[in-house]
C-alpha positions, 0 to 999 in steps of 0.5 A: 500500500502506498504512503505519503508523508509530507515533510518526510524528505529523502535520505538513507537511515541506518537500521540494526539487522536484529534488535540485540544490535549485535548483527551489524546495521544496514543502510536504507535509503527512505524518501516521501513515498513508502510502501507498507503492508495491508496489515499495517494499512488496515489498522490506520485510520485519520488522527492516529499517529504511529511510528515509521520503524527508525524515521520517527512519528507521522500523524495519519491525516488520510488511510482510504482507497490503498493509499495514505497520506500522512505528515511528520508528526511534531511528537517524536516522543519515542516512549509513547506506545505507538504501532510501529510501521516496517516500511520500503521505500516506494521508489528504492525497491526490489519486487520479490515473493514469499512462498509458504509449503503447505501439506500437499494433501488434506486427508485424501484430497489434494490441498489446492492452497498448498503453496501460497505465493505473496508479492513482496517489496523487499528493500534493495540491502537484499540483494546481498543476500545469496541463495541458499541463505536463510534470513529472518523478513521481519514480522514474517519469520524465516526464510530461505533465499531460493532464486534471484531472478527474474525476482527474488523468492524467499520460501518459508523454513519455519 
């Protein structure tokens, strides 16, 4: 889902691999237009103000029709509880899929939902990544790269 946020800029941000901090950082580039996930999208709503993982606070001026538009938040109180925001960088991004196995079969019959295919936009730090590595796609959970082109398919190990 595509978000706005006026005042927001362009730049590169630092972010830790893990929350321990102790798995190195990554560079990030961030500019006024972001994607973010339909489950984040869902929970928006106009006056809410939430918290763009490592940018800061944005208040939600508008969440309809798969877009939001927001402005940088004069609060950049990070004690708050606010819902935290993993986002990509809407003109800095790779498109990529996750893949999760399901059984085959359900009882006797086949299980047509045995693989499940969603699309991806994986931040461009990705492409360091070599097949075969398995990697942790925050709020998702593990992943094995399997290919690279013509797009980038992670599939489920956990």
């Amino acid at each position: 889902v595509k978000m706005h946020v006026e005042g927001l800029g362009s730049g590169e941000v630092e972010i830790r691999n893990h929350p321990t901090g102790s798995m190195g950082t990554r560079k990030v580039h961030y500019s006024e237009n972001l994607l973010i996930s339909r489950d984040d999208f869902a929970a928006l709503s106009p006056g809410i103000c939430v918290r763009l993982k490592e940018l800061g606070n944005v208040d939600v001026i508008k969440a309809s029709a798969g877009v939001v538009e927001c402005k940088l938040s004069n609060s950049q109180d990070v004690g708050r509880e606010l819902r935290k925001i993993q986002w990509v960088d809407a003109e800095d991004f790779i498109e990529g899929e996750m893949w999760e196995l399901q059984p085959p079969f359900t009882g006797d019959a086949p299980n047509e939902d045995s693989l499940r295919k969603t699309v991806l936009a994986v931040e461009k730090s990705a492409e360091s990544i070599e097949v075969g590595e398995v990697v942790q796609l925050e709020r998702m959970g593990f992943f094995r790269l399997d290919s690279k082109k013509p797009k980038m398919v992670f599939i489920r190990t956990d």
